[in-house]
DOPA-770035 format. One record per atom (N, C-alpha, C): residue number from 1; x negated, y negated, z. Coordinates in pm, whole numbers, plus 50000, padded with zeros to 5 digits. Layout:
<atoms>
<atom n="NUM" px="X" py="Y" pz="Z"/>
...
</atoms>
This chain:
<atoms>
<atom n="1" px="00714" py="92319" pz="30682"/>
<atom n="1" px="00806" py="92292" pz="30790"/>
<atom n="1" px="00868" py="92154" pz="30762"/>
<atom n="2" px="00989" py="92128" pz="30783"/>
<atom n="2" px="01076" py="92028" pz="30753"/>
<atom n="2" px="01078" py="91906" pz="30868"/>
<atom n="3" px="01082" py="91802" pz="30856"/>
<atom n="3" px="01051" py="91717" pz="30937"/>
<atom n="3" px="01173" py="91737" pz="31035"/>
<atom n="4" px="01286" py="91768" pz="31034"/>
<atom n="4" px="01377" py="91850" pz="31089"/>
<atom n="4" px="01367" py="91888" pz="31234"/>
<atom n="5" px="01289" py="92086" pz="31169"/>
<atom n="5" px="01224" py="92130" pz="31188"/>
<atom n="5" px="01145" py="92086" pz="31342"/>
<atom n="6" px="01045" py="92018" pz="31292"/>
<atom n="6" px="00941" py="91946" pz="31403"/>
<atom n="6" px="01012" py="91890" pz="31473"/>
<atom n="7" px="01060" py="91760" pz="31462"/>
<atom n="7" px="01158" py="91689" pz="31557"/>
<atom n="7" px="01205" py="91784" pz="31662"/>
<atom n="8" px="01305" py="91888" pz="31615"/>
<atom n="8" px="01390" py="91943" pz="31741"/>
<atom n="8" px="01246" py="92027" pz="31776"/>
<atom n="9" px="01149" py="92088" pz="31709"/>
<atom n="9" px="01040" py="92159" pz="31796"/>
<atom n="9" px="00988" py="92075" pz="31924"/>
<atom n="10" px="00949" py="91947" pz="31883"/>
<atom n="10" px="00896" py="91835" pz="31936"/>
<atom n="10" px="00976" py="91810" pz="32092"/>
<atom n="11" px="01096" py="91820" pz="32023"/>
<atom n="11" px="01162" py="91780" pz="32138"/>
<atom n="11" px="01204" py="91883" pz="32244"/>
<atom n="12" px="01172" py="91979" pz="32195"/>
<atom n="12" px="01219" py="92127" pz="32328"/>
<atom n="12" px="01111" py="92124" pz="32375"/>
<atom n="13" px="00982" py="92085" pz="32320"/>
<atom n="13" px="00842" py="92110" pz="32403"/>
<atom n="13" px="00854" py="92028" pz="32480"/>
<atom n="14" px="00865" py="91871" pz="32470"/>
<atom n="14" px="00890" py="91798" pz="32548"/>
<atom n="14" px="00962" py="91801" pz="32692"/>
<atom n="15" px="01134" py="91874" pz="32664"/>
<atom n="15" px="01180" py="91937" pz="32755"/>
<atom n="15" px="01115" py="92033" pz="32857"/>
<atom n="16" px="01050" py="92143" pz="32787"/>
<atom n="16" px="00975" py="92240" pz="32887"/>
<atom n="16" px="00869" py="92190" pz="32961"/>
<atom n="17" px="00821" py="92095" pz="32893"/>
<atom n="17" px="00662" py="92014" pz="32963"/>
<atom n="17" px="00732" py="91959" pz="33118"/>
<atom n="18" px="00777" py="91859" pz="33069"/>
<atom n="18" px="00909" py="91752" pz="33179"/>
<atom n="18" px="00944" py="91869" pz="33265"/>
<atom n="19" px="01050" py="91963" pz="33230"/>
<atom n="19" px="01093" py="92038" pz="33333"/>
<atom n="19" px="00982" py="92129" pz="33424"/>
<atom n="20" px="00858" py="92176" pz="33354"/>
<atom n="20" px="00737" py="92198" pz="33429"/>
<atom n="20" px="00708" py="92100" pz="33543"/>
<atom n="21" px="00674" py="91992" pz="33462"/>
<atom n="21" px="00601" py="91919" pz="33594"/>
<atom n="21" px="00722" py="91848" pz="33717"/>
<atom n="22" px="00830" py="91860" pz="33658"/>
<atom n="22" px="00923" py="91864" pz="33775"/>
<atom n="22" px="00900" py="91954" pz="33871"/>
<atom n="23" px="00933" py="92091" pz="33849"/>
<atom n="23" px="00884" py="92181" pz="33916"/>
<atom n="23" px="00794" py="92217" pz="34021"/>
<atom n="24" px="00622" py="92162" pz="33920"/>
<atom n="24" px="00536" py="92158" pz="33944"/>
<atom n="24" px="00529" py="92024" pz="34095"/>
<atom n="25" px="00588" py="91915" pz="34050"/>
<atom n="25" px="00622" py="91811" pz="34185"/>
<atom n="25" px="00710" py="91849" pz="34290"/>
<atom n="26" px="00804" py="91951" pz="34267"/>
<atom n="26" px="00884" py="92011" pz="34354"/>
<atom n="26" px="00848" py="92080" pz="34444"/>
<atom n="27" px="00746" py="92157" pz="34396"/>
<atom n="27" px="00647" py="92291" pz="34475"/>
<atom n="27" px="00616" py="92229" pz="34605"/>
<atom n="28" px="00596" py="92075" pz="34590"/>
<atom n="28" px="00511" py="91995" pz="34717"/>
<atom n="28" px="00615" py="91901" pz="34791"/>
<atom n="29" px="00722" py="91896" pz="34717"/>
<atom n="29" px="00802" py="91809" pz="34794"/>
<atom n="29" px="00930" py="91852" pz="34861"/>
<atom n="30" px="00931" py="91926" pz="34981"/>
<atom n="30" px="01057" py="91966" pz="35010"/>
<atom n="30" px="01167" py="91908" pz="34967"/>
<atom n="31" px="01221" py="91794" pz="34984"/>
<atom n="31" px="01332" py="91697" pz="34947"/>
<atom n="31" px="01399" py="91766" pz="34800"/>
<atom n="32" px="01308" py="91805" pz="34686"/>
<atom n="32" px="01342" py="91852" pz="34529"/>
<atom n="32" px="01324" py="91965" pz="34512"/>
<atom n="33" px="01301" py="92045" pz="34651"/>
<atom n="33" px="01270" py="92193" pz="34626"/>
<atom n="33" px="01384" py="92264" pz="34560"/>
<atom n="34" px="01505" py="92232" pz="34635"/>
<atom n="34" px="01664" py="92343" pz="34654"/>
<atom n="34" px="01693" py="92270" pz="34463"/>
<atom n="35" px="01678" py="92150" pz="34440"/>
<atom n="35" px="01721" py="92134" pz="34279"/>
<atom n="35" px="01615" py="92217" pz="34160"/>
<atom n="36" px="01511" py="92171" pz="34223"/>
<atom n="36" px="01363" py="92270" pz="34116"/>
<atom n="36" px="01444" py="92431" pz="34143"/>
<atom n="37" px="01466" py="92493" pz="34211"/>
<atom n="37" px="01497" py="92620" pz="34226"/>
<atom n="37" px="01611" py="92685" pz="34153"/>
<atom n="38" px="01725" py="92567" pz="34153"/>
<atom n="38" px="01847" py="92580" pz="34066"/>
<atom n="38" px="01815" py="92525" pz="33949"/>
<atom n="39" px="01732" py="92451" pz="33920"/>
<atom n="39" px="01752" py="92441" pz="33763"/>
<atom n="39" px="01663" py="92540" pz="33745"/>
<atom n="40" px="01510" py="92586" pz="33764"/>
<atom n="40" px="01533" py="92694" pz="33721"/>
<atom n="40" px="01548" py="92851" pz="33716"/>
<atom n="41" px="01670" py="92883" pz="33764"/>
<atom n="41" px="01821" py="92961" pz="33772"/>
<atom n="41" px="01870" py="92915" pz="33635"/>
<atom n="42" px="01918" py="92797" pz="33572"/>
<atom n="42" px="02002" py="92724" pz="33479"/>
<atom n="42" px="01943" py="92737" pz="33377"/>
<atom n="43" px="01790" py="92738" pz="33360"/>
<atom n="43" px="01672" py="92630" pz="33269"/>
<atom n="43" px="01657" py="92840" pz="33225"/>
<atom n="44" px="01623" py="92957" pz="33316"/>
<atom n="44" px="01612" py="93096" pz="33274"/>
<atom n="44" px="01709" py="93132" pz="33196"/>
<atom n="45" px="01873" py="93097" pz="33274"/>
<atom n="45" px="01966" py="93165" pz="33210"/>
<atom n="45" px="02008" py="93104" pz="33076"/>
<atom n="46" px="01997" py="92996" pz="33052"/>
<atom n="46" px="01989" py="92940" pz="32937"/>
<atom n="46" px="01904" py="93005" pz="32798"/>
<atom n="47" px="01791" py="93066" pz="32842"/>
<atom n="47" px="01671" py="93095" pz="32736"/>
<atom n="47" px="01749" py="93228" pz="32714"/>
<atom n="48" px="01759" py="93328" pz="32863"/>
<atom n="48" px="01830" py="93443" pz="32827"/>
<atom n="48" px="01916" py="93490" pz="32751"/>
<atom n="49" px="02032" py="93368" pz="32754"/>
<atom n="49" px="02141" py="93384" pz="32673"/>
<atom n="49" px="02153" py="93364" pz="32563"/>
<atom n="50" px="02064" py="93236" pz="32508"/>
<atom n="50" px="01993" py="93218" pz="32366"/>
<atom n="50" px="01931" py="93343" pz="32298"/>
<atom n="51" px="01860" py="93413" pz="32397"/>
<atom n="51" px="01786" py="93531" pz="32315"/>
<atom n="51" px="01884" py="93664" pz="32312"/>
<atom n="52" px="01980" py="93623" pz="32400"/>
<atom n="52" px="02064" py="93784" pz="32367"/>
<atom n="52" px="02120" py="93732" pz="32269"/>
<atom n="53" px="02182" py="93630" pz="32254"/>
<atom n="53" px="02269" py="93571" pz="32091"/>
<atom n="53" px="02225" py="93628" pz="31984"/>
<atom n="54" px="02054" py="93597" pz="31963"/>
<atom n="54" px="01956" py="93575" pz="31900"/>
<atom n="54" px="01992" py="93727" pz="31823"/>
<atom n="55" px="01949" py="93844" pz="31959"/>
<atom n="55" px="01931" py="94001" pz="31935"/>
<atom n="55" px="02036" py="94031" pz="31884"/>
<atom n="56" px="02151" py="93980" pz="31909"/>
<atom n="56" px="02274" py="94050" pz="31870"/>
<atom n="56" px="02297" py="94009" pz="31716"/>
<atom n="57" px="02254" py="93871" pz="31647"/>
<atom n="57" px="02280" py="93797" pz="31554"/>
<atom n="57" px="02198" py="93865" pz="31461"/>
<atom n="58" px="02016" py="93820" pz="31498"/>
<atom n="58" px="01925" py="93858" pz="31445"/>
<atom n="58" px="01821" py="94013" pz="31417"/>
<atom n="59" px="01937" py="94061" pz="31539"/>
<atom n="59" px="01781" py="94196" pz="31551"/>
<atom n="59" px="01673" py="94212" pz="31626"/>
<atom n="60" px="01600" py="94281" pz="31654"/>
<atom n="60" px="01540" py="94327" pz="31787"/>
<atom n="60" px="01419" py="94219" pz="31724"/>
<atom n="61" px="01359" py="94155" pz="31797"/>
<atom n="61" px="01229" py="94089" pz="31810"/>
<atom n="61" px="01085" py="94188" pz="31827"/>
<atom n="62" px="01003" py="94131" pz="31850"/>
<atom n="62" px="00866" py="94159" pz="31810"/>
<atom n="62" px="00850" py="94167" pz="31984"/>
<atom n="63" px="00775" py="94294" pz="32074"/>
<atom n="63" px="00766" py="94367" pz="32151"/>
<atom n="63" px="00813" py="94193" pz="32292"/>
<atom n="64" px="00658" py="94130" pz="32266"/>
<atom n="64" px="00687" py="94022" pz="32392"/>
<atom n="64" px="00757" py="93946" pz="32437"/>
<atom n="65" px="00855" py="93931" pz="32269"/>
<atom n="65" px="00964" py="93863" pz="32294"/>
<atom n="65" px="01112" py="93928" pz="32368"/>
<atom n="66" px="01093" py="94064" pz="32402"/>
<atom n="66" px="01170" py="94176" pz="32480"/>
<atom n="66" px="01148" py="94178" pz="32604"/>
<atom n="67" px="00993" py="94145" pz="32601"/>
<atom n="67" px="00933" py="94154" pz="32761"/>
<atom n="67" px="00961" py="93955" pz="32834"/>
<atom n="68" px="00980" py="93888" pz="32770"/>
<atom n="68" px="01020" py="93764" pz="32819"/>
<atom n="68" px="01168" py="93786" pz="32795"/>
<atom n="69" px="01248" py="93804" pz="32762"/>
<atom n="69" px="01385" py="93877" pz="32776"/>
<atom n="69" px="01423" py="93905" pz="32932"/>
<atom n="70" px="01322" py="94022" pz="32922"/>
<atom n="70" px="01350" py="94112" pz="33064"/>
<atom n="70" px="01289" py="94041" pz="33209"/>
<atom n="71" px="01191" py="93920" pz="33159"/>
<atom n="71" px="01155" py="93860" pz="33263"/>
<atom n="71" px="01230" py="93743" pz="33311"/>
<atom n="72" px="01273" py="93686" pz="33203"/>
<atom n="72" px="01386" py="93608" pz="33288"/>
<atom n="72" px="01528" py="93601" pz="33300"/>
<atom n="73" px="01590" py="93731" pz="33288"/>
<atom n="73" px="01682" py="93802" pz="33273"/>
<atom n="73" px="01653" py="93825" pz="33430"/>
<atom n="74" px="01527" py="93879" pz="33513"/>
<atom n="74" px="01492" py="93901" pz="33653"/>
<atom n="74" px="01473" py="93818" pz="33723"/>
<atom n="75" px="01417" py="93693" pz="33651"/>
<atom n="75" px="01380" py="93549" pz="33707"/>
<atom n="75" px="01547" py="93464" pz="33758"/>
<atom n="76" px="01643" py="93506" pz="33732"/>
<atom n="76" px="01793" py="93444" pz="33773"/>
<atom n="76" px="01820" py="93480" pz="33889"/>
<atom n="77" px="01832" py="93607" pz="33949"/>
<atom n="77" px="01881" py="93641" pz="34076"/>
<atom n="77" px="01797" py="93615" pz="34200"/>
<atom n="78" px="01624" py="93665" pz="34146"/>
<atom n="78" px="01540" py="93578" pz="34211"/>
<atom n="78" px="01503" py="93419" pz="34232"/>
<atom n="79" px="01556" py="93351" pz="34155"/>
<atom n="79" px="01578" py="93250" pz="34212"/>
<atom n="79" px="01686" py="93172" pz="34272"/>
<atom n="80" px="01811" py="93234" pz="34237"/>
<atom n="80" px="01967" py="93249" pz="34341"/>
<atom n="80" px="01940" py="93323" pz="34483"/>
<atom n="81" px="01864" py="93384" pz="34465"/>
<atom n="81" px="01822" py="93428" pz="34620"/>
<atom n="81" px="01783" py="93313" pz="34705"/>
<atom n="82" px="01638" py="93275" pz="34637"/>
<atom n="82" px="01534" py="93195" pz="34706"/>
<atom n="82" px="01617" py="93053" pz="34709"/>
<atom n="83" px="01726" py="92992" pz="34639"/>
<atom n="83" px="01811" py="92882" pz="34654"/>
<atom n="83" px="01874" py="92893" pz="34795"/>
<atom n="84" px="01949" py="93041" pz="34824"/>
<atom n="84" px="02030" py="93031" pz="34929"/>
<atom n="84" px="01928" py="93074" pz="35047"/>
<atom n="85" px="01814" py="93064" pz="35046"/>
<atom n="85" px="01800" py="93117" pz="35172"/>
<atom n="85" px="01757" py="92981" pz="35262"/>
<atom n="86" px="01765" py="93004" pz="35417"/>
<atom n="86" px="01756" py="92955" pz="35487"/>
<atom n="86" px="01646" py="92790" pz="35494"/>
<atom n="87" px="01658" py="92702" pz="35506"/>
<atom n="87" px="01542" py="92568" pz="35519"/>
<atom n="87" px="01493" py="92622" pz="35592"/>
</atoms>
């Protein structure tokens, strides 16, 4: 693996960790709830669209990577729901 490679690995983990425990602080703090909810809406449709690129570019993936596809492909509207609903 190319030092490359690692770096940008390094650094998307980083991203997902961070955007977790945002989340994870959001769960408890009303005030960051309605932003934790839309980003991730933003943070799903993002991965989604990466992986349809991916399928269309690359070819069908290996079974779980179909089934995380289809899960947050479901994870968008459900959380555009739960954004607009009522305080």
């Amino acid at each position: 693996m190319s030092v490359d490679f690692s770096h940008i690995l390094r650094a998307i983990t980083s991203l997902y960790l961070r955007l977790g425990l945002f989340w994870l602080f959001s769960a408890f703090n009303d005030r960051h709830r309605n932003t934790a909810v839309l980003t991730t809406a933003i943070f799903a449709g993002g991965l989604v669209t990466g992986r349809l690129f991916s399928l269309a570019a690359d070819g069908w993936p290996s079974p779980i990577l179909v089934v995380y596809i289809a899960l947050e492909f479901l994870l968008i509207p459900v959380a555009v729901w739960v954004f607009r609903l009522p305080e």
